[in-house]
C-alpha positions as CSV (number, residue, x, y, z in Angstrom):
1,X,16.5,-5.2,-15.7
2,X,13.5,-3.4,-17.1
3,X,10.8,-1.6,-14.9
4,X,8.2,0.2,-15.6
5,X,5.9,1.7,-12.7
6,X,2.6,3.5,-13.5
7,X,0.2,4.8,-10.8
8,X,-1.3,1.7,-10.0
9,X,1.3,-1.4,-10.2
10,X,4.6,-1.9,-10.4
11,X,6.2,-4.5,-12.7
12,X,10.1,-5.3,-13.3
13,X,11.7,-8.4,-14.7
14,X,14.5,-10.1,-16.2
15,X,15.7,-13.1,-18.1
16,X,14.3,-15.7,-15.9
17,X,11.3,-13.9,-13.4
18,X,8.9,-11.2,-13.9
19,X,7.6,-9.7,-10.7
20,X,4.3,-7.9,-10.8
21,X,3.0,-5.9,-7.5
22,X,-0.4,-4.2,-7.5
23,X,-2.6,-2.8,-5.1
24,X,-6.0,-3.3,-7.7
25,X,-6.4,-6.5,-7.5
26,X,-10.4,-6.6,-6.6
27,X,-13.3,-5.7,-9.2
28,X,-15.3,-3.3,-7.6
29,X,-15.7,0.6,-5.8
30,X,-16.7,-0.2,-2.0
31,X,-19.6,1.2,-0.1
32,X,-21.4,4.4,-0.1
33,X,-18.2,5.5,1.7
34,X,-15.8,6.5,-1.2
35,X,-11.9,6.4,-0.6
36,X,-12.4,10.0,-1.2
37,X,-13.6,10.7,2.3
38,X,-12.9,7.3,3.7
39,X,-9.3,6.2,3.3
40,X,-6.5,4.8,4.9
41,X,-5.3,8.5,6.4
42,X,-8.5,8.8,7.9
43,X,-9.2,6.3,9.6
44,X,-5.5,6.3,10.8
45,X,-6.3,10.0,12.4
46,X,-9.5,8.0,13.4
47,X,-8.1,5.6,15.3
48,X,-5.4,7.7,17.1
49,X,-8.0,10.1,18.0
50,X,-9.6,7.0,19.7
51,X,-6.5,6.0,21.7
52,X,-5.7,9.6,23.2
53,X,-8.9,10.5,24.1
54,X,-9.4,6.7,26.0
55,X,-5.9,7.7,27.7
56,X,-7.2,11.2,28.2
57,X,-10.3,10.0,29.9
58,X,-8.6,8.0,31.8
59,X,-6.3,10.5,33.1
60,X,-9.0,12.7,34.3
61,X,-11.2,9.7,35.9
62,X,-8.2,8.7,37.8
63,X,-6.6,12.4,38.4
64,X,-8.8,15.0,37.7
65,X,-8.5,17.7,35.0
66,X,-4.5,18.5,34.3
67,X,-3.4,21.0,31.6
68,X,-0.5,18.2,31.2
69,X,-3.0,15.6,30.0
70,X,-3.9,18.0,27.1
71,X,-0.5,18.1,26.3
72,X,0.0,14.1,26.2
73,X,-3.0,13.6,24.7
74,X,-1.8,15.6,22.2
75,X,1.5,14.0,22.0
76,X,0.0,10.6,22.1
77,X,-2.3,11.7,18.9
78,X,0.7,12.6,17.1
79,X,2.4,9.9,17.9
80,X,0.2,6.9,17.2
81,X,-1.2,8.4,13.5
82,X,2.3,7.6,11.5
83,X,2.3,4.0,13.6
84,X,-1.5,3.0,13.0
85,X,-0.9,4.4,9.0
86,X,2.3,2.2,8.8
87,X,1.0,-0.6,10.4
88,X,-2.5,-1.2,10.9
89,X,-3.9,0.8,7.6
90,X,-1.2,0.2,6.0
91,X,-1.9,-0.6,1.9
92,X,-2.3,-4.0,1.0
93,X,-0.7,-5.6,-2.3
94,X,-1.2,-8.7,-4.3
95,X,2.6,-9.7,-5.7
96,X,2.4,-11.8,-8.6
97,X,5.6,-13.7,-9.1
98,X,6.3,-15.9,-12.7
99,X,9.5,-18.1,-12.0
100,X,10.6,-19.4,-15.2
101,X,13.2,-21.2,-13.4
102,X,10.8,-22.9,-11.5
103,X,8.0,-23.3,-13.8
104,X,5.6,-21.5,-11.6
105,X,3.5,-18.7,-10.4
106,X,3.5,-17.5,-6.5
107,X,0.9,-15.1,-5.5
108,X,1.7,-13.5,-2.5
109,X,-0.6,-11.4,-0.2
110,X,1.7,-8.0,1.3
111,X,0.0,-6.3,4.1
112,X,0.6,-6.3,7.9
113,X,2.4,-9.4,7.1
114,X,3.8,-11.9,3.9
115,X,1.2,-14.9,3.1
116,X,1.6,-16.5,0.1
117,X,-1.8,-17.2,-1.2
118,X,-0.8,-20.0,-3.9
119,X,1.3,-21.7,-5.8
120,X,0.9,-22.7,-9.7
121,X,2.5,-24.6,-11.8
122,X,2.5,-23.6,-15.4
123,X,1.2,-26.5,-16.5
124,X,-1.8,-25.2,-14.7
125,X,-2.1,-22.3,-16.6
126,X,-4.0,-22.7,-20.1
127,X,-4.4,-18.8,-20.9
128,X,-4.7,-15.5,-19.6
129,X,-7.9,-13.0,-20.5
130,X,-9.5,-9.9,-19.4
131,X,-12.6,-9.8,-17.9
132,X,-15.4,-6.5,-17.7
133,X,-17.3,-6.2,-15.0
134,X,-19.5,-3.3,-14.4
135,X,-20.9,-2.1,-11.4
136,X,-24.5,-0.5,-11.0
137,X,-25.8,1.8,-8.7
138,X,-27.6,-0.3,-5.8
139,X,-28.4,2.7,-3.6
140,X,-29.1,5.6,-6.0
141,X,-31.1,7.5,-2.5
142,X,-27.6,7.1,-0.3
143,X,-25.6,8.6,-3.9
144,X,-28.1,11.5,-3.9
145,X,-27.6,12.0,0.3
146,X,-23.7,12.1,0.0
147,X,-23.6,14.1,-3.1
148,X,-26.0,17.0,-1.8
149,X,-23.8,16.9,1.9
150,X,-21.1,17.3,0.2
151,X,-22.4,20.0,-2.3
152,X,-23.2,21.9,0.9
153,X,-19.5,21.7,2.1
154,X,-18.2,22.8,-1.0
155,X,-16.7,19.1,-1.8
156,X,-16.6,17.5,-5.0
157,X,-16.1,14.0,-5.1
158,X,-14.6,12.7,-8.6
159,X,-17.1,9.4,-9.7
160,X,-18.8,9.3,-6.7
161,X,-21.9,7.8,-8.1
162,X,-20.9,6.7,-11.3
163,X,-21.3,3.7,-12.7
164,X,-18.0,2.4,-13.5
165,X,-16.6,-0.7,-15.9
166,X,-13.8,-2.6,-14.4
167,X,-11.3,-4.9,-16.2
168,X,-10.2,-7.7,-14.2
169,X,-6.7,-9.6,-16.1
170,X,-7.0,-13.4,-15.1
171,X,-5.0,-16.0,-15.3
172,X,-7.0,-19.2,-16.8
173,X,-6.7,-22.8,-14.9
174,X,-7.7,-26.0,-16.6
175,X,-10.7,-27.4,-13.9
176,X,-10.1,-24.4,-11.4
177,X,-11.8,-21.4,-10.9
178,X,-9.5,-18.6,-12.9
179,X,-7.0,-16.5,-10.7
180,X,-7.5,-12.7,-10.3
181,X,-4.1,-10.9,-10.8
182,X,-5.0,-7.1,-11.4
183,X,-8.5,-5.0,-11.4
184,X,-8.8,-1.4,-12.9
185,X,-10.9,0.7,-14.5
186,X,-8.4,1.6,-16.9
187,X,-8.6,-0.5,-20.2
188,X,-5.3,0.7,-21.2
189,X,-3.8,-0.4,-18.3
190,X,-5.3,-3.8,-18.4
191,X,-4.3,-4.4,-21.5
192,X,-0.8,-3.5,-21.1
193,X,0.2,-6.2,-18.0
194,X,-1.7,-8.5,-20.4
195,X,0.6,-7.9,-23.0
196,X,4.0,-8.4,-20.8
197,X,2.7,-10.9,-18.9
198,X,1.1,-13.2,-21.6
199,X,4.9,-12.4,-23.3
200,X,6.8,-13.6,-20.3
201,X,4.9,-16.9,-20.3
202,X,5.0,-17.7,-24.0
203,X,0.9,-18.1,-24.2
């Protein structure tokens, strides 16, 4: 079995099935709201915040004020964040899965639940190729608002307001639109699932 696992995918495979898992798998940087300051973990603290304080209020609406709602407030805070990060914001991966065996490619969808997304046969598959996409600053007045709140807390975001090229590796379909497998800004990285995977299949 070889394996090799950089930051941002995982790929292993053998004689007969490569299996390649990423969490890149969409060109582009989101909103004005960078992962930076809004990510999984947050909103996860977000979200059990939420739920104690709903519980809390309804303690107090039904009971009055108690010391002991503080306390399972509390409790109920640091309960819920490790369930609603596990769970509900939990990190969702596109699994990639070339079945020589078979003589096809599965693409499966991992997040609160498995859904395989599609099934292709090889003889489906005329070529592979990496696409650039690179994204522009649409809201340069929101960039300048973040940046100069966060200059006043001391906080520096890295490529927050950037403008960024992404390579997206594709797999090519004769008559169908072409099948996004990975997305990264990293050329290097691109290029070297394109070379294993392009191997594995013999293109």
């Amino acid at each position: 079995m070889i394996e090799n696992k950089p930051v941002t995918y995982s790929l292993s495979k053998d004689e007969s099935r490569l299996v390649f898992r990423t969490a890149n798998y969409t060109a582009g940087k989101g909103s004005v709201l960078h992962s930076d300051i809004y990510n999984r973990e947050f909103s996860s603290w977000l979200a059990s915040f939420t739920c104690a304080g709903i519980i809390y209020f309804f303690l107090v609406m039904s009971f009055g004020k108690e010391v002991v709602f503080y306390a399972i407030s509390l409790v109920l805070f640091i309960g819920t964040f490790p369930l609603f990060r596990k769970y509900i914001f939990r990190e969702q991966f596109l699994e990639t899965v070339i079945d020589r065996a078979e003589a096809k490619v599965i693409i499966i969808r991992h997040g609160i639940r498995k859904k395989i997304l599609e099934t292709i046969p090889f003889s489906d598959i005329t070529g592979l190729w990496i696409d650039t996409q690179k994204t522009e600053i649409v809201n340069r007045d929101g960039v300048e608002f973040v940046q100069k709140i966060s200059a006043q807390h001391h906080t520096v975001i890295p490529g927050f307001g950037e403008e960024t090229t992404f390579y997206s590796l594709k797999l090519k379909r004769a008559g169908r639109t072409d099948r996004t497998i990975f997305a990264g800004s990293s050329m290097q990285e691109a290029i070297s699932v394109y070379d294993e995977i392009k191997e594995f299949l013999k293109l």
